[in-house]
C-alpha positions as CSV (number, residue, x, y, z in Angstrom):
1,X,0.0,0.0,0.0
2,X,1.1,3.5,-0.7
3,X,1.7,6.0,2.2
4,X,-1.5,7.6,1.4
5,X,-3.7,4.8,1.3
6,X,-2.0,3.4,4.7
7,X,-2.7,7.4,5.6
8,X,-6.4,6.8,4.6
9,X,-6.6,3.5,6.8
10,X,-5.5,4.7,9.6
11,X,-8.0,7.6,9.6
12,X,-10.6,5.1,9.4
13,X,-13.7,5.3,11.8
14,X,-14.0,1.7,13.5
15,X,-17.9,2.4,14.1
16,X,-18.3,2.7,10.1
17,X,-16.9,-1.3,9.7
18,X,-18.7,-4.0,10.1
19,X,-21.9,-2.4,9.4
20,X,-22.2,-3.5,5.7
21,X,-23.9,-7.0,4.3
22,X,-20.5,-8.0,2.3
23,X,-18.5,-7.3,5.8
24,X,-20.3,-9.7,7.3
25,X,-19.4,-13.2,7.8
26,X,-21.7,-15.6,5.6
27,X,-25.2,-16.6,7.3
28,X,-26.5,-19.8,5.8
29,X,-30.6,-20.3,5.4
30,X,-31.9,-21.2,9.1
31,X,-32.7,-25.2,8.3
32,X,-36.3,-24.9,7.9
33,X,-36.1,-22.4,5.4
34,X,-33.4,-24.5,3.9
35,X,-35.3,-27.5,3.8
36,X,-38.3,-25.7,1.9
37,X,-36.5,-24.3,-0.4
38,X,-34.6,-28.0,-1.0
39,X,-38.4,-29.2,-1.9
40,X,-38.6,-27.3,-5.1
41,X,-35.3,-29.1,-6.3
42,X,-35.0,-27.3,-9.8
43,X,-35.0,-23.9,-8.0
44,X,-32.6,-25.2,-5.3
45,X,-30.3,-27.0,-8.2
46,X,-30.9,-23.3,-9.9
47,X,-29.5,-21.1,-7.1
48,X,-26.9,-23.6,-6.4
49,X,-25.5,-22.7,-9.5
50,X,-25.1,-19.2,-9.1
51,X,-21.8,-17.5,-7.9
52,X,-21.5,-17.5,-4.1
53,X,-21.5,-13.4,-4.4
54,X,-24.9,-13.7,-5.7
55,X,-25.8,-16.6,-3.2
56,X,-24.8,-14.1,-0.2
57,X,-26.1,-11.4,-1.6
58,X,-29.8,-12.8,-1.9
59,X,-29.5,-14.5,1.6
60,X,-28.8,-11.9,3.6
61,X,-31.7,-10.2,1.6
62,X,-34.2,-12.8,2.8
63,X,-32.1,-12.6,6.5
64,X,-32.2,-9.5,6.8
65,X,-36.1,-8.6,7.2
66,X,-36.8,-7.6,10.6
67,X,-40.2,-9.4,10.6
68,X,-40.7,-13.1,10.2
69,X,-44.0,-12.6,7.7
70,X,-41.1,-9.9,5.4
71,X,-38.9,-13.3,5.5
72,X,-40.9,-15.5,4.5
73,X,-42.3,-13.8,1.4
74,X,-38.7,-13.2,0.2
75,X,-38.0,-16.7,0.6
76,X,-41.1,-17.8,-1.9
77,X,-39.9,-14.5,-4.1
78,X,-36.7,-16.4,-4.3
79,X,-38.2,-19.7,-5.0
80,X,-40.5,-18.5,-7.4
81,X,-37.8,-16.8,-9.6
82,X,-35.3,-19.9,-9.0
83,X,-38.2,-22.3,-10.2
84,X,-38.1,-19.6,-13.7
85,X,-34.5,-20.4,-13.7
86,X,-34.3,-16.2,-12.8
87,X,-32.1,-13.9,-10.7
88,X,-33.5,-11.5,-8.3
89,X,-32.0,-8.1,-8.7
């Protein structure tokens, strides 16, 4: 690193880390939700496929709903599209 960007590190605000989906370290489905989702194997097979960025991505999307109802639809959002062999964006 050059002295600037070593500069700009140390400047850093520790309360600003962490905070951020990709900073994160990767949850995995609870195992009920997991197991639903593993009924509809082509969507499962479907998301499988899909780069783990993606994978994290839409995880902590369905995760990160603060009410269990908001969860659950995201979940069948996500099996829905993965069934149409789509990609939620």
């Amino acid at each position: 690193m050059q002295p600037a960007g070593l500069q700009a590190f140390n400047m850093r605000k520790e309360e600003n880390s962490g905070i951020y989906s990709f900073e994160n370290e990767t949850k995995k489905l609870p195992a009920e939700m997991e197991n639903l989702f593993k009924k509809k194997k082509a969507a499962w097979d479907f998301f499988m496929k899909q780069a783990p960025s993606y994978r994290r991505t839409i995880t902590h999307w369905v995760l990160s709903a603060k009410r269990e109802e908001t969860r659950k639809s995201r979940l069948e959002k996500l099996i829905a599209a993965s069934e149409k062999k789509e990609r939620i964006y």
